[in-house]
N, C-alpha and C positions, 0 to 999 in steps of 0.2 A: 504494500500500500504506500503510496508515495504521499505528502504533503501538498497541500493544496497551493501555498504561499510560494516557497522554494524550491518542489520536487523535486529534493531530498526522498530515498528510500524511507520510509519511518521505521524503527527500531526498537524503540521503549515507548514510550509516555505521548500521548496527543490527545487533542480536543477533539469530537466531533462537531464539525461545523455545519450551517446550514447550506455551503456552499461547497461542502467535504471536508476531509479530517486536515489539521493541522499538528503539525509537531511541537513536541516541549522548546525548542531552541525559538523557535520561530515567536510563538508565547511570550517567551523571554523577552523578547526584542520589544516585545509587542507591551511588555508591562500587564501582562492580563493572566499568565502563571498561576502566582501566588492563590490568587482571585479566583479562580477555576478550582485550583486544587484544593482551596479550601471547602467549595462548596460541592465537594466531589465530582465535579464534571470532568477531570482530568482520566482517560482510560488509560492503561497498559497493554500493547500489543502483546507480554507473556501471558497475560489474563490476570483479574481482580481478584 
């Protein structure tokens, strides 16, 4: 599954977006991580 922002391979950790999945890095960038992760929207491609 690649990232929707960067396509980037995804790996670990992404958001799904309503435009497709986004990766942890990208997140980052993006300031919105934390904020995701808190409210557990943040998945794991090894599974939850």
């Amino acid at each position: 599954m690649k990232c929707q922002i960067c396509d980037k391979e995804i790996t670990n950790e992404y958001f799904i977006g309503v435009n497709g999945n986004i990766c942890a890095d990208c997140l980052k960038e993006l300031m919105s991580y934390h904020v995701l992760k808190q409210l557990g929207l943040i998945k794991n491609i090894k599974g939850d």
